[in-house]
VEXTI-164801 format. One record per residue (C-alpha): residue in one letter; x, z, y. Coordinates in steps of 0.05 Angstrom, whole numbers, plus 5000, padded with zeros to 4 digits. Layout:
a	X	Z	Y
...
//
This chain:
x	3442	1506	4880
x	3449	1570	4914
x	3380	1594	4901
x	3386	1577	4827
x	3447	1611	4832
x	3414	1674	4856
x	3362	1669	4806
x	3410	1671	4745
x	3444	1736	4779
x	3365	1760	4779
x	3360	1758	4854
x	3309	1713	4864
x	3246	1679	4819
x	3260	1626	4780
x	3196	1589	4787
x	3197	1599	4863
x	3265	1576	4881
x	3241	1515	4843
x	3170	1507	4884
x	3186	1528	4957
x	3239	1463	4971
x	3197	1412	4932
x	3135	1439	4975
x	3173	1436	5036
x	3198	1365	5027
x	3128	1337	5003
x	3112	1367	5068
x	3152	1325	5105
x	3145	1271	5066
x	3063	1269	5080
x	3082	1272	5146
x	3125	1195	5142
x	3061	1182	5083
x	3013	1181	5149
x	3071	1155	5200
x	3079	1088	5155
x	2996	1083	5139
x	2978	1088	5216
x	3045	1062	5243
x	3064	1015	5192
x	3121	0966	5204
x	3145	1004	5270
x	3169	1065	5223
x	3193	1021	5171
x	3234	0987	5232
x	3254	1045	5269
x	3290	1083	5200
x	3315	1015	5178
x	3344	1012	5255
x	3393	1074	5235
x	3408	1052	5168
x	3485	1036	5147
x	3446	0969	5126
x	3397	0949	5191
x	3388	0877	5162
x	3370	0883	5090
x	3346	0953	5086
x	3266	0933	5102
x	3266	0879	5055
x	3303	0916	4989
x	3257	0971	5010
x	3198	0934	5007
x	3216	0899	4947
x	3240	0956	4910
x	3180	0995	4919
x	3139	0934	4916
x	3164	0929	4845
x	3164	1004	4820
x	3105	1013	4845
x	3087	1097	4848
x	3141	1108	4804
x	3191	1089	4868
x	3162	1166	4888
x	3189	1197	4836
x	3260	1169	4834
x	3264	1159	4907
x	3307	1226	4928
x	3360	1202	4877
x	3360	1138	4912
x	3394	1131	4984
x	3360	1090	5032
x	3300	1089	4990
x	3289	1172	4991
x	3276	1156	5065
x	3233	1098	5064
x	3193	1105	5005
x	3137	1154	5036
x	3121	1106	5091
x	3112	1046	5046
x	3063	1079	5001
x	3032	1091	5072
x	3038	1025	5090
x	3016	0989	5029
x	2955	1039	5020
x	2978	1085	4963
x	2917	1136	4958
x	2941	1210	4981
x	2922	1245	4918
x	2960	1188	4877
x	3013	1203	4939
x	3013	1268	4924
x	3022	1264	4852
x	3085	1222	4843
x	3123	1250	4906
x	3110	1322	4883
x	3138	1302	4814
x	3200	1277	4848
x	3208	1334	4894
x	3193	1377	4830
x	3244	1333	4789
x	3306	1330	4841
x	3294	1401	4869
x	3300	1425	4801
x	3348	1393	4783
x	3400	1429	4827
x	3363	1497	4813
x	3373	1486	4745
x	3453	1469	4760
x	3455	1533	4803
x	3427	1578	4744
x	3469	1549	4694
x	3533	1557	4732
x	3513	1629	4770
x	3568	1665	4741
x	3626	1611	4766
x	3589	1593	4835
x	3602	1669	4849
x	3668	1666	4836
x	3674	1613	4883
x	3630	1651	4934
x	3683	1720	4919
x	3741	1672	4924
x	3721	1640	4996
x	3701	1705	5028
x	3769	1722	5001
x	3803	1672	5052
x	3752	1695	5110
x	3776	1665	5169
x	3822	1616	5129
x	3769	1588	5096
x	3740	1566	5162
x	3807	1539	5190
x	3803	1492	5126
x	3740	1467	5134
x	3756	1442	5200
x	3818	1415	5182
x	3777	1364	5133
x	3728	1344	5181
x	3776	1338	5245
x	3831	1308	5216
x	3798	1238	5193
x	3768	1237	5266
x	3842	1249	5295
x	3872	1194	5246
x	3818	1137	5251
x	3782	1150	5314
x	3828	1184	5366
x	3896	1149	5356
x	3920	1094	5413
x	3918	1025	5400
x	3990	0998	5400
x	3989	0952	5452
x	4054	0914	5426
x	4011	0900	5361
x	4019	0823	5355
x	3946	0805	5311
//
């Protein structure tokens, strides 16, 4: 977003902004591609294990990308749960690398750009936003915190009531 951003000010390249993420996450994603083909289940496992859904998250995997096939690749970043898993199946169930290659660059291409595209479109207002918060400096900061403390304070850190009859 920010990069596409900078790239409708004329700061950066278009095309590069673009191709440096989506590289980068095919990257990593050969890296679980070769993890789930050697490894197999024990990756699938191990993710699934630290999943908000442990106990159905290796089979609607499995039978998502079972049933889309390559194209799972190329939606799979828009997908949560799936973004993760989705390069170790095609490891798993033997997906050549080239063919690999192919339909996870597309989605890398496809999602990367996607927010590039968002970022150039909207340059002018995300700078606004960018004069506007180092406007509040310090403030800006305090608020931030506020959000992310706050729901720990209310739900996590408060004292049962003992006298609480259930």
């Amino acid at each position: 977003l920010a990069g596409g951003a900078l790239a409708g000010m004329g700061h950066l390249n278009l095309a590069l902004v673009v191709l440096f993420p989506a590289v980068g996450a095919l990257l990593a994603d050969v890296t679980w591609y070769y993890l789930g083909k050697y490894r197999g289940a024990k990756v699938l496992n191990i993710l699934c294990r630290i999943s908000l859904e442990p106990d159905s998250c290796i089979r609607n995997t499995e039978n998502r990308f079972a049933r889309s096939g390559p194209n799972a690749l190329v939606i799979a970043k828009f997908v949560p749960g799936l973004s993760t898993a989705a390069p170790p199946l095609a490891g798993m169930f033997g997906m050549r690398l080239t063919r690999f290659l192919l339909f996870d660059g597309a989605g890398a291409l496809i999602y990367n750009g996607l927010f590039v595209a968002l970022g150039f479109v909207f340059s002018r207002q995300l700078e606004k936003v960018a004069q506007i918060a180092l406007g509040l400096g310090a403030g800006i900061l305090l608020l931030v915190a506020g959000v992310l403390v706050w729901p720990v304070w209310h739900w996590g850190l408060k004292p049962y009531p003992k006298d609480r009859v259930s």
